[in-house]
N, C-alpha and C positions, 0 to 999 in steps of 0.2 A: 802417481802412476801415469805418465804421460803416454798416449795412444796417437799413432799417424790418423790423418784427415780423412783416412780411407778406410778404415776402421773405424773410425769413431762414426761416421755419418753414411748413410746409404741413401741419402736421398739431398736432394741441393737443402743447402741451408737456407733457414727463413728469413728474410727482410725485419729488420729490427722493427718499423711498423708491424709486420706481422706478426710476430711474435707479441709485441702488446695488445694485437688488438684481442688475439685471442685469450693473453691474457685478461681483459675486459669481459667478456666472454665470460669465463670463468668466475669473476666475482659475481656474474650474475646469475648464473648458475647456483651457485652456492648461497647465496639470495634467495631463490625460488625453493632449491629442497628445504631449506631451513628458516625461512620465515616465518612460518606458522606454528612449528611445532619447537622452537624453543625461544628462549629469554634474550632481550637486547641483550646482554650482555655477553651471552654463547655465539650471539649472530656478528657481535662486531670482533670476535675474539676470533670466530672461522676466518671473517672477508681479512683480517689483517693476518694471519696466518696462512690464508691463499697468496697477500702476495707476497709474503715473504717465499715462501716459495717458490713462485716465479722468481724474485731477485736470486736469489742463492740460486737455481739451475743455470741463471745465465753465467753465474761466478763457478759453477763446477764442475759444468758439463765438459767443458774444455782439458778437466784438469782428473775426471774421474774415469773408467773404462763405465761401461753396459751396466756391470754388474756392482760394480760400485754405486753407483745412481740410485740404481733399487736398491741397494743395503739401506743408501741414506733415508729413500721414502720408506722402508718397513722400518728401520729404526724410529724415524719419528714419530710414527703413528702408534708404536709400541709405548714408547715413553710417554706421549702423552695420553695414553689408555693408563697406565701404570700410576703416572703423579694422578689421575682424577680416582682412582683406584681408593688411593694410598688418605688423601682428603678423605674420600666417604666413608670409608667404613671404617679408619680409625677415632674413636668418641674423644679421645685428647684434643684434637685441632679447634674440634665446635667446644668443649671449654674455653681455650684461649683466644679462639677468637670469634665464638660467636655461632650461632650451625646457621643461618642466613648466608653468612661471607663465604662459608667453607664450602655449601651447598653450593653457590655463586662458581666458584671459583672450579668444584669439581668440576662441574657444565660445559664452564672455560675453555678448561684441560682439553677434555673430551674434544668436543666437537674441534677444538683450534686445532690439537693432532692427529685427529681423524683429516679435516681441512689440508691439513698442509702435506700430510702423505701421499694424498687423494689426489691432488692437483699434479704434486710433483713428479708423481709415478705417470701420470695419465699425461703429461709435457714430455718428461723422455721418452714417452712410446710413439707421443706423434711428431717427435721429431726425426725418430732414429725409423717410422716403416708408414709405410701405406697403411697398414691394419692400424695401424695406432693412430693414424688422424681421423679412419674411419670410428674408430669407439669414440676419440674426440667429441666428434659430429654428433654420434648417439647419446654419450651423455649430459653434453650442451642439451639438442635436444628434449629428452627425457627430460629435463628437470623443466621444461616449459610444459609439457605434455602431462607429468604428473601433478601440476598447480594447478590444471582446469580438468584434472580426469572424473573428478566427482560431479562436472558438470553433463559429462557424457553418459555417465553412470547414473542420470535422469535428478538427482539435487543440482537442476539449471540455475540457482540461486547463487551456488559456487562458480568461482570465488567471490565473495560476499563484493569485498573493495570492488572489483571487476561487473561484476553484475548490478550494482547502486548506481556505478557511474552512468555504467548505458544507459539505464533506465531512465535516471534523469535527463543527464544530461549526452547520450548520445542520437544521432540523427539516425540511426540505423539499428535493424535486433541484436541480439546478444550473439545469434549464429552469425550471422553479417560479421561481426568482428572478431569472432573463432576464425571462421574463413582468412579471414585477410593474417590473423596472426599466426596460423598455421599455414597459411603460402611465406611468410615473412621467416619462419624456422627452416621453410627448407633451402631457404637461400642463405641463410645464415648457417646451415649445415654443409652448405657447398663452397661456401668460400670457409670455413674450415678445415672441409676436407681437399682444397685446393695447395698447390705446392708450388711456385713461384718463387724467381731468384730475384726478381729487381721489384722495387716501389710502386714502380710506373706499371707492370702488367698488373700488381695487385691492384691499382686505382682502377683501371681499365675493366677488371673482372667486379670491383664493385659501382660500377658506374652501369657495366651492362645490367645485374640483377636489379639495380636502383632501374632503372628503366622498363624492365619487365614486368616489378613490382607496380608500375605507374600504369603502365598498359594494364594490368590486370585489372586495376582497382577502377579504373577512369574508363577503357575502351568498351568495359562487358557491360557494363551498365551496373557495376556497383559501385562506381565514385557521386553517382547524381543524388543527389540531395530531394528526399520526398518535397515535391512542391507544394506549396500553397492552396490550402481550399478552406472552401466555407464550412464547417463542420457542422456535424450534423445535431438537432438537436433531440437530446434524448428526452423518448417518453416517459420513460421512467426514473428518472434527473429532479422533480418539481417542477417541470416545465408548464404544467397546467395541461399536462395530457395525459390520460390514461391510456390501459390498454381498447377501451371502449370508446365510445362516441356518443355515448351515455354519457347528459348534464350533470344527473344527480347522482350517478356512479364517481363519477369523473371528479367530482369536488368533494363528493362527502369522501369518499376511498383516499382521496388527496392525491389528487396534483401529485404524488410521488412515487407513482408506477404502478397503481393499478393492480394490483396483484402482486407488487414486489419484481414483477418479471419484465419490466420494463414494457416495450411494444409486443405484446406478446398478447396481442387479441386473436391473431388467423395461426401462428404457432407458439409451440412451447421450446423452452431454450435448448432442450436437449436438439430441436430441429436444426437448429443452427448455430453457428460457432458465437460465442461472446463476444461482445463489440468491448474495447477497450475506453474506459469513459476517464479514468482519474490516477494515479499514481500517487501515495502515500510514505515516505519516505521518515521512519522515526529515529528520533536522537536520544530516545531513551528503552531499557527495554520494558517493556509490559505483556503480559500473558493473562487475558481475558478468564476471571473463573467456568466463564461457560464455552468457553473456545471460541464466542465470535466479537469480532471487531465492528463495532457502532459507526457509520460516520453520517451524523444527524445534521439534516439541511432544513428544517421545519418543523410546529410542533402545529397539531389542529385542535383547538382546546375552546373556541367558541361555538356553543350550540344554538344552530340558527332556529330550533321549534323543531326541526326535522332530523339533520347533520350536522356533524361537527366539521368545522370551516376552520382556517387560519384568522386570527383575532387581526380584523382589517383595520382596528383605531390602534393598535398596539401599545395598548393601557397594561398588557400582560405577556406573559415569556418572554421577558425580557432576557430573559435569560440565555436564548435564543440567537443566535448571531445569523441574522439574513443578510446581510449586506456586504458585500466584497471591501475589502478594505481601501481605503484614502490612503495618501501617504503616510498621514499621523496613525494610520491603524486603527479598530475597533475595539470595542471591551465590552463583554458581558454582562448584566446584573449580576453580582453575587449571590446564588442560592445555595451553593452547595457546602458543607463544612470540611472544611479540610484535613480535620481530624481522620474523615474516614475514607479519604480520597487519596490519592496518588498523582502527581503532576508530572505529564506526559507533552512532550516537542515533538511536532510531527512539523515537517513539509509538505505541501500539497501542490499538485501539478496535476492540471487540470486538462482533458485532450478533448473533451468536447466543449462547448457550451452548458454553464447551468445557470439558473435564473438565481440559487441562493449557494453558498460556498458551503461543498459539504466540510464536516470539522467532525474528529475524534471526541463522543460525548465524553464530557460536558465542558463546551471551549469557554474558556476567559477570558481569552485576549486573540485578536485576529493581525497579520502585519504585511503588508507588501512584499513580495520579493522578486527580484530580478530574474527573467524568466529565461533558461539558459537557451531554450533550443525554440523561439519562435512560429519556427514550423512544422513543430512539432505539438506544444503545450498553447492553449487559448489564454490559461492563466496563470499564476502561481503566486503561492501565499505560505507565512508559515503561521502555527497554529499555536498554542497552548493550552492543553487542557487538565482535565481534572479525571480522573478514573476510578470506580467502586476500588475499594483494598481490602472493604470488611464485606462476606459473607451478608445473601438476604436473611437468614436464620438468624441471626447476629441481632436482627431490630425487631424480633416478636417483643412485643410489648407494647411500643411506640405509639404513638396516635401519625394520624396521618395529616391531619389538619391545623398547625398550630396556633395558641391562641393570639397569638402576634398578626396573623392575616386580618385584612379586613375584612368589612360586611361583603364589599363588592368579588373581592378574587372570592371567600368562600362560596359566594352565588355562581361566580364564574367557570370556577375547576370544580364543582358540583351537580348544576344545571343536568339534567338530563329527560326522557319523556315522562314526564308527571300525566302526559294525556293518554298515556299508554299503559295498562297495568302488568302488561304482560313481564316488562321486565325488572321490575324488583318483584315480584312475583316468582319466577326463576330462578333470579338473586336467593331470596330467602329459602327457597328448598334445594340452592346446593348449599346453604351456608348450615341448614337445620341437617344435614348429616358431622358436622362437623360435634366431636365431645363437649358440652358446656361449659369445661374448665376453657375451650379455646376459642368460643361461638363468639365471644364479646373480643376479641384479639382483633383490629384491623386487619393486620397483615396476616393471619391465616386465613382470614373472610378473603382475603386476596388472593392467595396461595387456591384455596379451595375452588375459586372460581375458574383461576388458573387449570388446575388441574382437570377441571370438567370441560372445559376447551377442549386440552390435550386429549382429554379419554375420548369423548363425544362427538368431537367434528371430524371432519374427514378435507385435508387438503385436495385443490385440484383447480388446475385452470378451465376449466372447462364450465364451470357454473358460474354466471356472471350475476347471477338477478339484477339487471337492468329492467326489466318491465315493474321494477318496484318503487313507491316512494320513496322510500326506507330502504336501502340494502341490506342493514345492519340487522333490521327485524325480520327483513324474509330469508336471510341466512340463518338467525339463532333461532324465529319459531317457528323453521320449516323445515328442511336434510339438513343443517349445518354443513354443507358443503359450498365452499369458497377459499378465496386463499387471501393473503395476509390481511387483506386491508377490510376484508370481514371480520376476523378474526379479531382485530386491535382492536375495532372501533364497539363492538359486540362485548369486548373487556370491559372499554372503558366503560359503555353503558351500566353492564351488572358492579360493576366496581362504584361508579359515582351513587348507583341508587343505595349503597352500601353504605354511606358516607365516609367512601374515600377517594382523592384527590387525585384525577388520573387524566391523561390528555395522550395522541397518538403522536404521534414521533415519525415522520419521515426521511428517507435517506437509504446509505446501504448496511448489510450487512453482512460481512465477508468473513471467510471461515481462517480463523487466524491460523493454520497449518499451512496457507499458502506463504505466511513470514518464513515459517522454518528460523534459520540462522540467519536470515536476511534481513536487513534494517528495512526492504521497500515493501511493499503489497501492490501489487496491482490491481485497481478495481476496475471490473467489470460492468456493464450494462445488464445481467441477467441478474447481480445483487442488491438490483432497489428493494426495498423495503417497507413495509410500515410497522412498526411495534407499538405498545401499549408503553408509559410513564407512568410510575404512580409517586404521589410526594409522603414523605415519613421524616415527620418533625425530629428536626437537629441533624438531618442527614440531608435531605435535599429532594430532588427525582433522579429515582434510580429507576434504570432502566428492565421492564418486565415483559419477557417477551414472550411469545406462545409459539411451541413448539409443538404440532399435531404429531399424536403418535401413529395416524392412519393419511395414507396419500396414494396416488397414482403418481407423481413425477417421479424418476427416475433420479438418483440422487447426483448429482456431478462429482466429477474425479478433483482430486486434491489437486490447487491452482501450482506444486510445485513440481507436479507431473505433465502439466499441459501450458507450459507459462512460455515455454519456448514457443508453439503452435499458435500460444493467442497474441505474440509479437509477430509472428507471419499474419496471422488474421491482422494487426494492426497495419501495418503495413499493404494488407491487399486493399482493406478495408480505404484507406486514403487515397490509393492510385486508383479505384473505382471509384471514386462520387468526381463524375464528369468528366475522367483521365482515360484516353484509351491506352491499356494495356497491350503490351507487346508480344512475342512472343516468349516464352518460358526463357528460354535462352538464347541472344542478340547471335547466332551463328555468323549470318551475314556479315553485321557491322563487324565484329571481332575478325574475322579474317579479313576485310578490307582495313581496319588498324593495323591488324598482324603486318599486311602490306607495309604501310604507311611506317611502322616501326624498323622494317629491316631496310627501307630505302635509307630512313634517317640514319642508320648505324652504318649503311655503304657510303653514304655521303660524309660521316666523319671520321670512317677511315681513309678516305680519298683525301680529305682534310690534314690527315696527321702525316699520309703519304707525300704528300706534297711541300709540310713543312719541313719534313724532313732531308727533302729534296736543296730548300728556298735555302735552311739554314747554313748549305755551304757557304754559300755565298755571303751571309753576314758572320763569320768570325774571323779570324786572324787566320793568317796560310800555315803557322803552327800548331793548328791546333785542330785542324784539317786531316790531322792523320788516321785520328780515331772515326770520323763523320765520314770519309770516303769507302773507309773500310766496313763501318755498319751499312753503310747502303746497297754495296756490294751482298753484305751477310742479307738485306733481306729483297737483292735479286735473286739471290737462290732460295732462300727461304720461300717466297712465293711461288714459287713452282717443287714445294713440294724434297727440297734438298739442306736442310735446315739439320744444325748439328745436335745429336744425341746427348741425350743425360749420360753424362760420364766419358764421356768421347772427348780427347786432349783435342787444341786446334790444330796439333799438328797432325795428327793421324785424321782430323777432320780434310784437312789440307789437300793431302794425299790420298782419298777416298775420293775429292773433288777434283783431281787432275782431268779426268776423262769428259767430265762435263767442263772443267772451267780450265784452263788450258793455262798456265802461270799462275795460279791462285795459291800455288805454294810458297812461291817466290813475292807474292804480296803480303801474305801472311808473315814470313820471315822480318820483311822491313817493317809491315807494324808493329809486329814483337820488339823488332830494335828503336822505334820509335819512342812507342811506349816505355820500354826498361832500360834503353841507352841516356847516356850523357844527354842533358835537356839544353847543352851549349848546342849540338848541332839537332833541335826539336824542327828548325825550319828543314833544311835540306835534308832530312829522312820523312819529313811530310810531305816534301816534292815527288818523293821518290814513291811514297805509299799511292799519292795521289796519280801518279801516270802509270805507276803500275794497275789499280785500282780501276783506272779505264782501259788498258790494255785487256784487262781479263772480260770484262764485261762485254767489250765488243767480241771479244774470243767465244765468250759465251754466248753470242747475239748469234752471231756466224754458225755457231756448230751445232745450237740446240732452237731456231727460230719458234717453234710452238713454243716448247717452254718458257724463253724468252720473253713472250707476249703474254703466256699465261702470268708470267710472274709483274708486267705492269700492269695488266688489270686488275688483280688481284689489289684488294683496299687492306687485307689485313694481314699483309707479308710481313709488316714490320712489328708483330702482334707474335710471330713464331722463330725469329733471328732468335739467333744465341752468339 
């Protein structure tokens, strides 16, 4: 059914550029809804069905009426709903060939003529009306908008790929680059919904958004790159600082924050926002039995008569990896059995400064890595570790101490105040509530001690016992009130007088609901830690920690609700240490750019204006016909007289007599230039060409403003037709 050009199309046809680009467009679209939610196979079976569709419109459009167009896209869509139909729920096909293939191939069906209908129906509509390149725009859109809508919807972790990347590896927050990708959609929604007859205005229209896009991102002050500083070193890190200024706080508590809460002597974290210290990025998954994520930088297991200190000869915990890695990389002692362990790949990226590399317990191997973002990360390293997989219930029975150690480690992870009676004294009547069948059991003598922490002490930053020799004794035989690194160190005590094998453990620990579906974790400055180890023959040291069931602090919000807020804190937090900050938003500078920008786009239409002036002069005098004649089209066109969509040139012509005075009579010889005999191309280009200045000056004469209006004008030849 063959249709006139005037029926078939209501709006100028698209540039064969155009036409693919937004076919391109399209496959990406179809990319973004269906990425996630189905199988390579479904996904390659749509994009190749997208464009088959595109090809076939350009073969039928010509040759089908309106409604022919959409029969074909409802037909296809029908059929291929129909054959995925006809696969699944007839049980013949997975006999013969398998329900894997047939399952496969339903999926196929589906989506590929869902795909192909979808595109094809949504290309007739935006080519045949305005409304149809606007839904164009919205659904291109849409499908960018619903791949990061779960990020709006507060899981900032989404999209997982998107969210891994920043983190590691981008110079700026996660919102920093929503922004920029959502200014980037609506230019790409505008030159979609854009209608253009020639190449050359479609360059032009994407040359301007390329440009404005550049302004945005460069002019406002989001292209500059966070600079360079000294970073700060954290208290709470094992930097050898606690939250006091307390000697014998400071070292027995460990070097590794004091309370867990990093610098948190004059406030508590809830006071202020979480400083961003380390990023975590795992290559396998794991799901902590207790919900939190270890990442241990020190263990304190030598007791110097008073406190337990980090073993300074390092005759012990070896197992322990303090040292950032060499090229050749670090390794562990092997203590743990891998029987009951889980082997866990983390990267590490590290934003501030720490004296030992924190590592997912229990690391075996530590390795260099190439640190993607400089000025952003201090260090980075990847890790190997080893993670509980069996249940602490699982080792009642066990001894703690095996006979394999020597006299010295037994002395060593043993040692505790023999001059002191107070503490196995305490030890033994919370161990003498426990039933005789489980009094002799190490690990419920552990468990129990455990649990009377929990029951008995009371967390809280606000009691430091500094004025004590001892912290660990004026916290267990006084209010038990203190926090972590009383706690631990108070374990180990009743636990070693026990005879069992315990050391404290410094480092963070992070509430693993901040991974969610996300491969990264962000670690915070507010989740140093100290916890208790205890060792259990054939198994290793597993990690024991004490969880107070009585406290004042205020609990913090899940890091997957506030992960966006602590990338702005990261970000302020660097342009403060010694940057002065600017104002919220560069008003100023951006309007003196805004400037700066629209001079540069007058100076490059005064550019194009003038070549297209120069290029008479360099072609042949045949070929001059067409070049006199558009210069003409964009004397008028710049003042505002430029020919309508749908308007023939000759009724254009004749609409222009009044202002252009022979302009009909120019237009006629171009017409015959252009569709006459190409033997006489010269002498109807003389002809176009004198008439061509006849009118111009006509025009000069009769309409002087306009006239002038239209040589100043830089972008007349931007609206000729």
């Amino acid at each position: 059914m063959q249709t006139s050009p005037k029926q078939r199309l209501t709006l100028p046809d698209e540039p064969q550029v155009l036409f693919w680009l937004k076919g391109g467009l399209y496959l990406g679209s179809v990319l973004c809804y269906l990425f996630f939610f189905t199988s390579q196979w479904a996904l390659g079976s749509a994009l190749l069905s997208a464009g088959l569709a595109l090809a076939s419109l350009k073969k039928l459009e010509y040759k089908l009426s309106l409604k022919g167009l959409i029969l074909v896209s409802g037909l296809s869509t029908v059929l291929g709903l129909s054959l995925s139909l006809l696969f699944e729920y007839f049980s013949f096909w997975s006999i013969w060939f398998g329900a894997p293939n047939i399952l496969r191939l339903s999926e196929m069906l589906f989506f590929g003529g869902l795909s192909f209908g979808s595109v094809f129906l949504l290309r007739v509509l935006g080519r045949r009306s305005r409304l149809g390149s606007g839904v164009e725009a919205l659904v291109i859109c849409n499908s960018v908008v619903q791949l990061f809508a779960t990020h709006r919807l507060g899981q900032v972790h989404e999209p997982r790929f998107f969210s891994d990347w920043v983190i590691v590896n981008g110079n700026h927050t996660v919102q920093w680059w929503l922004t920029l990708f959502g200014v980037g959609i609506v230019a790409i929604a505008l030159l979609t919904f854009s209608r253009v007859r020639r190449t050359l205005h479609l360059v032009w229209a994407g040359a301007v958004i390329a440009l404005l896009l550049i302004t945005l991102y460069w002019f406002s002050g989001l292209g500059h790159k966070v600079k360079a500083v000294q970073p700060l070193t954290l208290g709470g890190a094992g930097s050898g600082q606690s939250d006091s200024n307390d000697k014998s706080e400071g070292e027995g508590g460990g070097n590794g924050g004091g309370g867990g809460q990093g610098d948190s002597a004059q406030n508590s974290p809830q006071n202020r926002p979480p400083t961003p210290v380390a990023v975590a990025v795992f290559h396998d998954d794991y799901a902590p039995e207790q919900g939190i994520l270890y990442f241990r930088q020190q263990a304190l297991s030598y007791f110097d008569g008073v406190k337990l200190v980090a073993d300074s000869a390092q005759k012990f915990d070896g197992d322990v990896l303090t040292r950032f890695p060499n090229q050749k990389g670090d390794r562990a002692l092997a203590t743990q059995s891998p029987e009951n362990h889980l082997e866990v790949s983390t990267s590490m990226y590290l934003i501030d400064e720490h004296p030992t590399p924190p590592a997912l317990t229990h690391a075996l191997e530590i390795k260099p890595l190439a640190n993607p973002a400089p000025q952003r990360f201090v260090k980075a390293y990847a890790v190997r570790s080893l993670v509980p997989a069996v249940p602490l219930s699982r080792y009642v029975g066990r001894k703690s101490v095996p006979n394999s150690w020597s006299e010295a480690q037994r002395t060593h992870y043993l040692a505790t105040h023999e001059q002191d009676p107070r503490y196995i004294t305490l030890a033994e009547e919370i161990v003498r509530e426990l039933p005789s069948r489980l009094s002799a059991d190490p690990i419920q003598r552990a468990i129990a001690v455990k649990r009377y922490l929990e029951q008995e002490g009371y967390y809280t930053l606000k009691v430091k016992h500094r004025s004590s020799k001892d912290p660990a004794a004026s916290f267990l035989f006084g209010d038990l009130r203190g926090y972590c690194v009383h706690f631990a160190h108070s374990a180990v005590h009743l636990l070693r007088s026990q005879g069992i094998a315990a050391r404290v453990a410094l480092g963070y620990a992070v509430d693993a609901r901040t991974r969610s579906n996300s491969s990264a974790v962000l670690i915070t400055g507010d989740r140093a830690h100290a916890w208790p180890e205890i060792h259990i023959e054939g198994v290793g040291w597993v990690t024991f920690d004490i969880y107070p069931e009585q406290s004042d602090e205020q609990s913090s919000r899940a890091m997957s609700q506030s992960l966006e807020s602590l990338f702005g804190e990261m970000a302020r937090k660097q342009l403060d240490r010694g940057l002065k900050r600017g104002s919220p938003f560069p008003w100023h500078s951006l309007a003196w750019n805004t400037l700066y920008l629209i001079l540069i786009l007058i100076a490059l239409g005064y550019m194009i204006t003038a070549w297209r002036m120069i290029r008479l002069r360099l072609v042949p005098i045949e070929l001059r016909g067409r070049l006199d004649f558009t210069l003409t089209l964009d004397r008028l066109a710049g003042a505002g007289l430029s020919r309508e969509y749908g308007e023939s040139r000759e009724a254009y012509a004749l609409r222009m007599q009044s202002w252009a005075p022979g302009f009909d009579q120019m237009t006629q010889a171009h017409l015959a230039w252009a569709l006459g005999n190409p033997q006489h191309k010269t002498e109807r280009a003389k002809l176009v060409i004198q008439q061509a200045k006849a009118v111009r000056q006509a025009y000069a004469r009769q309409s002087r403003g306009r006239w002038i209006l239209a040589i100043l004008n830089p972008f007349s030849w931007l609206f000729s037709r």
